[in-house]
TIVO-2410 file (N, C-alpha, C; in nm, 3 decimals):
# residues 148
REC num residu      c1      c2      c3 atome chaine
REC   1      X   3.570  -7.679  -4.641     N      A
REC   1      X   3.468  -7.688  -4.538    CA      A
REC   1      X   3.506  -7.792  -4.432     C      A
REC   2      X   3.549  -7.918  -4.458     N      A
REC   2      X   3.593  -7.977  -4.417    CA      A
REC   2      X   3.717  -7.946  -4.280     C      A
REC   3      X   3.814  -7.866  -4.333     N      A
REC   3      X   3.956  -7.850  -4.269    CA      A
REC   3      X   3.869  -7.743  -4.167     C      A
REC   4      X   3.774  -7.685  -4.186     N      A
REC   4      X   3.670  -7.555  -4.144    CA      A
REC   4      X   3.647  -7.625  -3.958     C      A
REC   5      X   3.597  -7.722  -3.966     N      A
REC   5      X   3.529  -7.833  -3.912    CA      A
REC   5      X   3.602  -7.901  -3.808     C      A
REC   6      X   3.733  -7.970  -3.863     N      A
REC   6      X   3.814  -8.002  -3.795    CA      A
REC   6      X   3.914  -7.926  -3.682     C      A
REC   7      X   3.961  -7.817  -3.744     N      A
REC   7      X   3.984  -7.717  -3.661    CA      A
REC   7      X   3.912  -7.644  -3.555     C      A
REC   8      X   3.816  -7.646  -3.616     N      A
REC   8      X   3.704  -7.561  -3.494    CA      A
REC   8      X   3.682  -7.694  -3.369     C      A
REC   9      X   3.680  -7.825  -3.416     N      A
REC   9      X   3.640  -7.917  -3.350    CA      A
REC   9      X   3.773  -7.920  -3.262     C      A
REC  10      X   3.850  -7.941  -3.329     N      A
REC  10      X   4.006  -7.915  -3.240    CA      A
REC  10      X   4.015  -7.846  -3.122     C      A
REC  11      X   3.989  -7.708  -3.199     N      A
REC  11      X   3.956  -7.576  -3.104    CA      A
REC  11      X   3.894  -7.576  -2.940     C      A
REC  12      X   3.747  -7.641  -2.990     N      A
REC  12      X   3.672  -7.685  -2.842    CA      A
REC  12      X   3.722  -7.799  -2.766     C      A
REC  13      X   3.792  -7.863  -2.849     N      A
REC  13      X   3.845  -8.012  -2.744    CA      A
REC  13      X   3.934  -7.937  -2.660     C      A
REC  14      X   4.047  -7.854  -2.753     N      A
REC  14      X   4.157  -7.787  -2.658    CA      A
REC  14      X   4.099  -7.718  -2.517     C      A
REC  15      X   3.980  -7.635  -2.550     N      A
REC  15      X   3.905  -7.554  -2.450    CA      A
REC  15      X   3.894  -7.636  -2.356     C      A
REC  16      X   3.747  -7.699  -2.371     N      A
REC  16      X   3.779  -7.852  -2.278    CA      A
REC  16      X   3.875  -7.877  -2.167     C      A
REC  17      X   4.010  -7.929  -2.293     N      A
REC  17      X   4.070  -7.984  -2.176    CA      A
REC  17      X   4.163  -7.874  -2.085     C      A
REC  18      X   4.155  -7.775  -2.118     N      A
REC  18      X   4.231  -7.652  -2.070    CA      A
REC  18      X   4.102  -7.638  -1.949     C      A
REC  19      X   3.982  -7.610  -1.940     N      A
REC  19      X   3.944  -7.586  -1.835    CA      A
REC  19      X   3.887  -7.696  -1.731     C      A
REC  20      X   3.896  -7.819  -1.793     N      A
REC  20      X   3.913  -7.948  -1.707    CA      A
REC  20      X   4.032  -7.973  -1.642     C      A
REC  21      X   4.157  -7.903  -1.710     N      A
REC  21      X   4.290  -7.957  -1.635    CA      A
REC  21      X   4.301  -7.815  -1.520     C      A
REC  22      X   4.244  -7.724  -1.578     N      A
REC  22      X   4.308  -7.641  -1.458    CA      A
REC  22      X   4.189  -7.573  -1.323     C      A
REC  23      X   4.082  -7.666  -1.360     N      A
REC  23      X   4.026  -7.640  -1.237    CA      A
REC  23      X   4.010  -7.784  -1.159     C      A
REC  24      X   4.076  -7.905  -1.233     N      A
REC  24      X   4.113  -7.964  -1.139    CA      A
REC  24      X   4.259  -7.941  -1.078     C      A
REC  25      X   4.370  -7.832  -1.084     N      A
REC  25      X   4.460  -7.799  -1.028    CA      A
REC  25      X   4.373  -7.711  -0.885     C      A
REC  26      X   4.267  -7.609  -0.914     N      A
REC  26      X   4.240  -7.527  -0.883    CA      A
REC  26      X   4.190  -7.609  -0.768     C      A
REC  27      X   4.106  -7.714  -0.782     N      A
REC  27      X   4.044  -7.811  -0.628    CA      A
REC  27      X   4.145  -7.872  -0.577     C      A
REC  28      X   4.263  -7.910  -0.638     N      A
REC  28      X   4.362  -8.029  -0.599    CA      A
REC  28      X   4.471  -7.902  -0.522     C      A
REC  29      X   4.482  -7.811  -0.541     N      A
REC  29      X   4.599  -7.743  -0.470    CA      A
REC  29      X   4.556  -7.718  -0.347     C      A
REC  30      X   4.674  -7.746  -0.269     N      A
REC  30      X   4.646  -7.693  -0.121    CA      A
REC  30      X   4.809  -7.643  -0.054     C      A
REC  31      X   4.782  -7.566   0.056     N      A
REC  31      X   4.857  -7.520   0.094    CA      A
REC  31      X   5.020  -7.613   0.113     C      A
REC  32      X   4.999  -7.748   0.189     N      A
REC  32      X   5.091  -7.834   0.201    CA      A
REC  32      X   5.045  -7.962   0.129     C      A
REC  33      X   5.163  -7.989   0.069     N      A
REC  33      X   5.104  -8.133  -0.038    CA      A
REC  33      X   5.269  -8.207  -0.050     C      A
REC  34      X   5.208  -8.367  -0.028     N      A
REC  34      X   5.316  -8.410  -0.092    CA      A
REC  34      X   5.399  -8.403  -0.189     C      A
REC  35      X   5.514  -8.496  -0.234     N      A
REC  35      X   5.557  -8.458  -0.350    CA      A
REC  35      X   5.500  -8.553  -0.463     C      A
REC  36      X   5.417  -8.662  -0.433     N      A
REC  36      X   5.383  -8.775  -0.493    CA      A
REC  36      X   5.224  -8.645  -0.543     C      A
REC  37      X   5.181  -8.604  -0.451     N      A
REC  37      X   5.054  -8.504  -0.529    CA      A
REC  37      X   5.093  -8.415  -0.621     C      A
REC  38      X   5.198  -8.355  -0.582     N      A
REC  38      X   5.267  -8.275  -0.704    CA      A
REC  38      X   5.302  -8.291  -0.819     C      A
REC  39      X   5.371  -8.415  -0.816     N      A
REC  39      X   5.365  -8.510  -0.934    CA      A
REC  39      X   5.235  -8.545  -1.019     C      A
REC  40      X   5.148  -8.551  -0.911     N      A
REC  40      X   5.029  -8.596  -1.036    CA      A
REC  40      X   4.973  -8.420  -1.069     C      A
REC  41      X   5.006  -8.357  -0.998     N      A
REC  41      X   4.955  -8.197  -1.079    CA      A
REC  41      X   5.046  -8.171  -1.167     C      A
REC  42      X   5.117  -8.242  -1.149     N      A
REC  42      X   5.246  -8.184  -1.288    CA      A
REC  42      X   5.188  -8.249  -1.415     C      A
REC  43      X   5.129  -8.377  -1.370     N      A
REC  43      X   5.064  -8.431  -1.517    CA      A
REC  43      X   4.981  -8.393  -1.510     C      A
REC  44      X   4.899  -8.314  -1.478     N      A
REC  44      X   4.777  -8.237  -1.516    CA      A
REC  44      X   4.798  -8.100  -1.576     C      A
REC  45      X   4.880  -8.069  -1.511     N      A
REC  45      X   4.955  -7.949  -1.568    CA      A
REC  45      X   5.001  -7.992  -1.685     C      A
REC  46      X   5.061  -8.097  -1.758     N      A
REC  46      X   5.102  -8.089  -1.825    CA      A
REC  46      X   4.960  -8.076  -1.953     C      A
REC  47      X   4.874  -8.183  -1.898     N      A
REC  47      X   4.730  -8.138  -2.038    CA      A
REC  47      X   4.693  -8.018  -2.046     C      A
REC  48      X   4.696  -7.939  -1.942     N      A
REC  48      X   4.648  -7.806  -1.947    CA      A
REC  48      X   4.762  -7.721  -2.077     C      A
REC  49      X   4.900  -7.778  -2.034     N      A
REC  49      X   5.015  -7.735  -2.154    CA      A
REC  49      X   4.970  -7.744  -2.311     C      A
REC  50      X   4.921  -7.935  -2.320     N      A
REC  50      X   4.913  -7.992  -2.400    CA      A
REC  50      X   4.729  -7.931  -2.502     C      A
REC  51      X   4.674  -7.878  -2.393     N      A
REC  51      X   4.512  -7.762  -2.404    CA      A
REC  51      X   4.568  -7.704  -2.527     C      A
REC  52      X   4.682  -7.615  -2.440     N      A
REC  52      X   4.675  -7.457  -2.465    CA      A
REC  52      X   4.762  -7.443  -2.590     C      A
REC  53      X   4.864  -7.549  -2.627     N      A
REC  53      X   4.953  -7.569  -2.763    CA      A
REC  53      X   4.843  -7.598  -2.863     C      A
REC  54      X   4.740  -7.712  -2.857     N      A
REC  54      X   4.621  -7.750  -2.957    CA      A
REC  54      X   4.535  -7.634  -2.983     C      A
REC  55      X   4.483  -7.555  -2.883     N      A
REC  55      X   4.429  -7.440  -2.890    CA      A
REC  55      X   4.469  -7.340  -2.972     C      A
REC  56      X   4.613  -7.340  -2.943     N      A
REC  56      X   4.684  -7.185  -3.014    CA      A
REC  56      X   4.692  -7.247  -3.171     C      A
REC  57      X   4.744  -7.379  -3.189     N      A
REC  57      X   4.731  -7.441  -3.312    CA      A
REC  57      X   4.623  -7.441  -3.391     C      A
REC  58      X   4.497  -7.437  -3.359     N      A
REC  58      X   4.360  -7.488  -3.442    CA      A
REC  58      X   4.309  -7.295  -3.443     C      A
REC  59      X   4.350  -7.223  -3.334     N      A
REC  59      X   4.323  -7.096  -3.336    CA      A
REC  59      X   4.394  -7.025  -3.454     C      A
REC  60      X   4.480  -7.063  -3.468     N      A
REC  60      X   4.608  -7.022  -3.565    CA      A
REC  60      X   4.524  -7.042  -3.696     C      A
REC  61      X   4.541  -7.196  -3.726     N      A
REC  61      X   4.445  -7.242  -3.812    CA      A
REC  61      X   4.299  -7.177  -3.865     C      A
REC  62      X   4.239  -7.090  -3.764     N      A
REC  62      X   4.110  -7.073  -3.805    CA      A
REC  62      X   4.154  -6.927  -3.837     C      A
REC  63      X   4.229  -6.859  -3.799     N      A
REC  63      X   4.223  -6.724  -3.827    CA      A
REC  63      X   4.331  -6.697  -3.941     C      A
REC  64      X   4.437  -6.779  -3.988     N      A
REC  64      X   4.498  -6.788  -4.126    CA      A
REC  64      X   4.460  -6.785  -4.203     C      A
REC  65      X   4.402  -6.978  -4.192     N      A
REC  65      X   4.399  -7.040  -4.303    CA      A
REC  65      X   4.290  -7.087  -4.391     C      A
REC  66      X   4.140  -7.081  -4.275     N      A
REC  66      X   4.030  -7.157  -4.283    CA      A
REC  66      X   3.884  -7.072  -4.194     C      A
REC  67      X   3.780  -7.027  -4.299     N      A
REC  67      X   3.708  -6.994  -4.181    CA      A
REC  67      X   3.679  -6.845  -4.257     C      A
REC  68      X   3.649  -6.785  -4.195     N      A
REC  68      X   3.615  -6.607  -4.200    CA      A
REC  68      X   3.768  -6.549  -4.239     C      A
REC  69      X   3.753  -6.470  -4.311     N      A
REC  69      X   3.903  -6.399  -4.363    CA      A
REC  69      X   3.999  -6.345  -4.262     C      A
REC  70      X   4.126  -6.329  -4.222     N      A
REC  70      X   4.214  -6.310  -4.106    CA      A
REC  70      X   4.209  -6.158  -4.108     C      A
REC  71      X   4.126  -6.091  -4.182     N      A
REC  71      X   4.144  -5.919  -4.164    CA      A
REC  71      X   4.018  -5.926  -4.038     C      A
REC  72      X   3.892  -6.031  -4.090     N      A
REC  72      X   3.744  -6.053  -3.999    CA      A
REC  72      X   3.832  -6.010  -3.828     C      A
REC  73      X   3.891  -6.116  -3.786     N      A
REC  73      X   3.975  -6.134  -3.669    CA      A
REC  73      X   4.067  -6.016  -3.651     C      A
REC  74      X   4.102  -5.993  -3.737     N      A
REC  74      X   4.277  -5.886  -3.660    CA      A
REC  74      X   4.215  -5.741  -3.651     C      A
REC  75      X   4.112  -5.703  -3.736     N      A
REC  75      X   4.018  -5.587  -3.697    CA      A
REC  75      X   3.931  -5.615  -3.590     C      A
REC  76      X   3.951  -5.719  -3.499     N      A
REC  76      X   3.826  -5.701  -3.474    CA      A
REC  76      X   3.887  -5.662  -3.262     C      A
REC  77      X   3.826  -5.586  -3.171     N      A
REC  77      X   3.934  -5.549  -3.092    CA      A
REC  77      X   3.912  -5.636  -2.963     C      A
REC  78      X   3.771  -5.701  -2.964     N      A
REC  78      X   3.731  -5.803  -2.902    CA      A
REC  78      X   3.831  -5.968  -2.915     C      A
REC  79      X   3.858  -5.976  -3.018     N      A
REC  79      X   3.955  -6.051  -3.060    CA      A
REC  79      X   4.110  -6.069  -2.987     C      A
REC  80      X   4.148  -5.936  -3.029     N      A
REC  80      X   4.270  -5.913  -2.951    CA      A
REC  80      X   4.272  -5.929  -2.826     C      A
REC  81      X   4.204  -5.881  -2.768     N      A
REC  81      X   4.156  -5.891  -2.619    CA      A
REC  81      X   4.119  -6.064  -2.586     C      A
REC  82      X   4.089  -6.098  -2.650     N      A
REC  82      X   4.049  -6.289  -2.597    CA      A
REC  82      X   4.223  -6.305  -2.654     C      A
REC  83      X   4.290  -6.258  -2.748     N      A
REC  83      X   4.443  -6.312  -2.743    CA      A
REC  83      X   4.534  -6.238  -2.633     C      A
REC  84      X   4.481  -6.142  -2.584     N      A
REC  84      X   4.565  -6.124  -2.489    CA      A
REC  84      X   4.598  -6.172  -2.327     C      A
REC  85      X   4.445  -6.174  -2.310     N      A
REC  85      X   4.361  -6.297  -2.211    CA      A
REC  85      X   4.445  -6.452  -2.192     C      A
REC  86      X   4.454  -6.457  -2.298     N      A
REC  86      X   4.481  -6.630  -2.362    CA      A
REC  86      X   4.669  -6.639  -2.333     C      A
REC  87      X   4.710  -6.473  -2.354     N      A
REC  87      X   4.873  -6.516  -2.372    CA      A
REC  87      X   4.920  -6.445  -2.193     C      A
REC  88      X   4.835  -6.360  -2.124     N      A
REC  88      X   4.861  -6.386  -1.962    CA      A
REC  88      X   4.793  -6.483  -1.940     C      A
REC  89      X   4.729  -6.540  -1.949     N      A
REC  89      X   4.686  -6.713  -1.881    CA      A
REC  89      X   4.834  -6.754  -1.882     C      A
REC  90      X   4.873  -6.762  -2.019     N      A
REC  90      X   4.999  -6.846  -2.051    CA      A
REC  90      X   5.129  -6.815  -1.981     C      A
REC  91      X   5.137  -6.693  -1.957     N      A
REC  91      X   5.243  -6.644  -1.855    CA      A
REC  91      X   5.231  -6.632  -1.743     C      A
REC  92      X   5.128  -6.631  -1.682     N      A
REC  92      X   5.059  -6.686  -1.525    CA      A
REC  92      X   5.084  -6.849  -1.523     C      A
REC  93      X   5.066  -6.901  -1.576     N      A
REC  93      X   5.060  -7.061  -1.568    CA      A
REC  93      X   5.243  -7.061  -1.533     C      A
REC  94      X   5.292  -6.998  -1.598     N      A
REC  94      X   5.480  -7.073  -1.601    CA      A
REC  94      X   5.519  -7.056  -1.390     C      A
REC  95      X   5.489  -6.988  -1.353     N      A
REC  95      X   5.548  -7.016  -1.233    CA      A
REC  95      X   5.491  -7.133  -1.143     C      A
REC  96      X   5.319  -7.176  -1.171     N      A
REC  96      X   5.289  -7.274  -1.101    CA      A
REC  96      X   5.327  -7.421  -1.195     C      A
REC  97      X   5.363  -7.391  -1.335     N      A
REC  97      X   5.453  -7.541  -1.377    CA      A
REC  97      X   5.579  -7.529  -1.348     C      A
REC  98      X   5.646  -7.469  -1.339     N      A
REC  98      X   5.777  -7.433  -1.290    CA      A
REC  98      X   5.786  -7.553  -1.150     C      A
REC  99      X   5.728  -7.476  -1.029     N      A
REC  99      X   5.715  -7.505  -0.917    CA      A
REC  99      X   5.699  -7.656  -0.901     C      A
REC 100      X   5.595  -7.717  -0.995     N      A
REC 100      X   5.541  -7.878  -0.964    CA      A
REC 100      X   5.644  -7.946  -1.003     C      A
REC 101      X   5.717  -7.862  -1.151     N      A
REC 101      X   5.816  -7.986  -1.203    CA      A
REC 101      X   5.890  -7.994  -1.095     C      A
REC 102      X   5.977  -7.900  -1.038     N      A
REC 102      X   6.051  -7.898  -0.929    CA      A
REC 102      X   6.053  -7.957  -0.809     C      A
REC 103      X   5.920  -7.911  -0.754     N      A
REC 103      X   5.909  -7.992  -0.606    CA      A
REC 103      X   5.838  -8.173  -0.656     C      A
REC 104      X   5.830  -8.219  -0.811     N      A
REC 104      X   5.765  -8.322  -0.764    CA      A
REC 104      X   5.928  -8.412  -0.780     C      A
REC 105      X   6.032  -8.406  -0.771     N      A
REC 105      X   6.130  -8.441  -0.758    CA      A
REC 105      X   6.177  -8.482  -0.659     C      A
REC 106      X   6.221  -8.588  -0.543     N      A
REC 106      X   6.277  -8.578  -0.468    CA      A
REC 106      X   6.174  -8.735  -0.382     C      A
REC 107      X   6.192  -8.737  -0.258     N      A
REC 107      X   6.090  -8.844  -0.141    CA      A
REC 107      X   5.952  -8.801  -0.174     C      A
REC 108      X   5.849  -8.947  -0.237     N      A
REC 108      X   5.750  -8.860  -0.300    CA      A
REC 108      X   5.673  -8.890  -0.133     C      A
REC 109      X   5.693  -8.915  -0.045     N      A
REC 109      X   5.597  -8.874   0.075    CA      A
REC 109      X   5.640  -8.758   0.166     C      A
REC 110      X   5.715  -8.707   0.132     N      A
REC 110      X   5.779  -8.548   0.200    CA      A
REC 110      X   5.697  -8.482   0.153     C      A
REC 111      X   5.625  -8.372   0.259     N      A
REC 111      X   5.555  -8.272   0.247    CA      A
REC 111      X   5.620  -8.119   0.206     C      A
REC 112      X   5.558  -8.086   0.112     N      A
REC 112      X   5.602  -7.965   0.062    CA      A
REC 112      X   5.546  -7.839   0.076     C      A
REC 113      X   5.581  -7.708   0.126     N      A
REC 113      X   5.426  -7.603   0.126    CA      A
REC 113      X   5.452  -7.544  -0.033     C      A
REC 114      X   5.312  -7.503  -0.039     N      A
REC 114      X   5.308  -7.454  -0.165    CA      A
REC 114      X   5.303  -7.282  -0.175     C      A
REC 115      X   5.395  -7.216  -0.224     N      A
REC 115      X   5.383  -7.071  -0.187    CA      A
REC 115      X   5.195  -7.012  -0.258     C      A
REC 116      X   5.185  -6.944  -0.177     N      A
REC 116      X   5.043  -6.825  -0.203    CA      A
REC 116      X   5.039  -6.803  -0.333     C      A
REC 117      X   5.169  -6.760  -0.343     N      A
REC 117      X   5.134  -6.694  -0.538    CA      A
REC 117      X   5.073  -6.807  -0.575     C      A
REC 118      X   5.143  -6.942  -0.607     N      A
REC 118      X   5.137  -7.028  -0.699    CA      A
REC 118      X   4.968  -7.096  -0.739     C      A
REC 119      X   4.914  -7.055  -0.552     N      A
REC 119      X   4.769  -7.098  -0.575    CA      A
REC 119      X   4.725  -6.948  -0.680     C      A
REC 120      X   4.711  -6.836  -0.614     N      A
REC 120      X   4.685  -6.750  -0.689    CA      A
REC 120      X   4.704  -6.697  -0.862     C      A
REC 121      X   4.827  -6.795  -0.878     N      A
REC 121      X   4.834  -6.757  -1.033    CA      A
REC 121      X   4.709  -6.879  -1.113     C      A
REC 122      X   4.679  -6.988  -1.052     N      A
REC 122      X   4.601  -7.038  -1.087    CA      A
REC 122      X   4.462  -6.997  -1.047     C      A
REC 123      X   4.412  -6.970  -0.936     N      A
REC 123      X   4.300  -6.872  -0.987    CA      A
REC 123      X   4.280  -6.794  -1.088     C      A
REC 124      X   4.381  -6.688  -1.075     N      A
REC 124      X   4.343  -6.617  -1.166    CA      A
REC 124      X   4.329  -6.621  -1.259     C      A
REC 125      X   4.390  -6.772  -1.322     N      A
REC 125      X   4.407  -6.784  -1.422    CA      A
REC 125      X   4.261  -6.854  -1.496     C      A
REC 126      X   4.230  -6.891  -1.370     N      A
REC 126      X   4.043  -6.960  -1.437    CA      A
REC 126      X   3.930  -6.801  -1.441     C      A
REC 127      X   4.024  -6.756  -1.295     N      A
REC 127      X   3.907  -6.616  -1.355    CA      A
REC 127      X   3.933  -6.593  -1.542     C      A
REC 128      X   4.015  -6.533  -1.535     N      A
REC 128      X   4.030  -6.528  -1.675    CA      A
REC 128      X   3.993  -6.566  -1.813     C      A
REC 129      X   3.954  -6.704  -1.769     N      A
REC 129      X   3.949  -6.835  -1.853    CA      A
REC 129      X   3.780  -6.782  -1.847     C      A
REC 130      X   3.760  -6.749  -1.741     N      A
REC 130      X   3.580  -6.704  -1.755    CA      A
REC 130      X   3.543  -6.605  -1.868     C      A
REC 131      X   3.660  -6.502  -1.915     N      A
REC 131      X   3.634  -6.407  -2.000    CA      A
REC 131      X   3.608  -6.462  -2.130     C      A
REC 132      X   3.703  -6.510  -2.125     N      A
REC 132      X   3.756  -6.554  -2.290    CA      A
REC 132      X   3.620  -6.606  -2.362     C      A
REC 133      X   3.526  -6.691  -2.310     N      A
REC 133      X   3.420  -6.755  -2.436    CA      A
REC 133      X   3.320  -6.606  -2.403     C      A
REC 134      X   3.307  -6.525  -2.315     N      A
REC 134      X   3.193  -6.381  -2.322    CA      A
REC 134      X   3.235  -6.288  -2.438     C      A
REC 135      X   3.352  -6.337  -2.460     N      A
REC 135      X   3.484  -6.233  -2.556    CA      A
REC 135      X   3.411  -6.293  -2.725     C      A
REC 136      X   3.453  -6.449  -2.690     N      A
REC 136      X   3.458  -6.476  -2.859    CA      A
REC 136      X   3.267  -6.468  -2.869     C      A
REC 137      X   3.217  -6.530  -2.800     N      A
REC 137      X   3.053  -6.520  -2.821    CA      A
REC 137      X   3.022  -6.388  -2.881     C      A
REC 138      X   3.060  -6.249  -2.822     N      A
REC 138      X   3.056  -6.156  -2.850    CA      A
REC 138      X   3.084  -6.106  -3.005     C      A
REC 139      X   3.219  -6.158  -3.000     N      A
REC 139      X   3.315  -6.130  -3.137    CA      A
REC 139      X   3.212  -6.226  -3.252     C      A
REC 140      X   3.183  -6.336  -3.209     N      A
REC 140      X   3.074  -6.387  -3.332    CA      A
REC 140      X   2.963  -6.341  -3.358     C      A
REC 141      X   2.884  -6.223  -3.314     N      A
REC 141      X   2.840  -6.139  -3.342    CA      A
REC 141      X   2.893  -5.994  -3.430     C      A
REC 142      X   3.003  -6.012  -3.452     N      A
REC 142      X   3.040  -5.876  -3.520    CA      A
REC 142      X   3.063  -5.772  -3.380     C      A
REC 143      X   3.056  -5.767  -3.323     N      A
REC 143      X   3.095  -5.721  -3.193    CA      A
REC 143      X   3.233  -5.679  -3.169     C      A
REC 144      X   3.292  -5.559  -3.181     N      A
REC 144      X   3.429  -5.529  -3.197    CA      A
REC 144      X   3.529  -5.515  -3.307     C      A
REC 145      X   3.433  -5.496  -3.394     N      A
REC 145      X   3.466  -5.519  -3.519    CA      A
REC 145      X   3.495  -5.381  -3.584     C      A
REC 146      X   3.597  -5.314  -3.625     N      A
REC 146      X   3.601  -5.205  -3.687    CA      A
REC 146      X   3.705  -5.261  -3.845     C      A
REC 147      X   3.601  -5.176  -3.946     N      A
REC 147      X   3.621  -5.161  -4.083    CA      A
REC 147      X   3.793  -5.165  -4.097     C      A
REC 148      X   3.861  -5.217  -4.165     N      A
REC 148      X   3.951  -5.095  -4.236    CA      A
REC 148      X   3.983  -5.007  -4.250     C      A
***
């Protein structure tokens, strides 16, 4: 019960800081930005990294090892769908960390533009981030759930 507890508690901190770090990318990005701003989105970017590793970890955790049985989850199609959600977030995110590590390198008062995509993969990536708790709320209802 215990390990039950901790994990789940894990779970929401990760959430947390995953949607604290990336909608403060989402206000902080702008078209032209220094490289000294970039730098500090790179460390923000990086908690949003540091979110989404604790997340997948304590998620891992709850659907293994601890919690409702791992058939509850892998039958269930609502489920899949919040993991699939969860793993394009994760592949949307690599080109706008890509980009920060890169440009925060160099004269940190040189102005840099920031390409279109890079804002856009971070939108979308909070749209997204909007699905995911309508998904599991759902799924904790038995919601998507097919038998065996």
């Amino acid at each position: 019960m215990h390990a039950f507890l901790i994990y789940k508690y894990l779970h929401f901190i990760a959430v947390f800081a995953i949607v604290a770090a990336l909608s403060i990318e989402a206000f902080a990005i702008s078209s032209s930005m220094t490289r000294a701003r970039l730098r500090r989105l790179a460390r923000i970017d990086a908690l949003y990294g540091a979110g989404a590793v604790l997340l997948l970890f304590a998620g891992m955790m709850l659907w293994w090892k601890v919690g409702k049985p791992a058939a509850y989850y892998s039958n269930n199609h609502l489920f899949l769908a919040k993991i699939a959600l969860f793993a394009l977030m994760g592949v949307l995110s690599i080109y706008p960390t890509v980009f920060f590590l890169k440009q925060s390198k160099g004269k940190q008062e040189e102005v840099v533009q920031v390409p279109v995509a890079v804002r856009r993969c971070i939108y979308l990536e909070l749209l997204l981030l909007l699905a995911i708790p309508l998904l599991a709320v759902l799924m904790a209802q038995g919601i998507g759930y097919v038998s065996p």
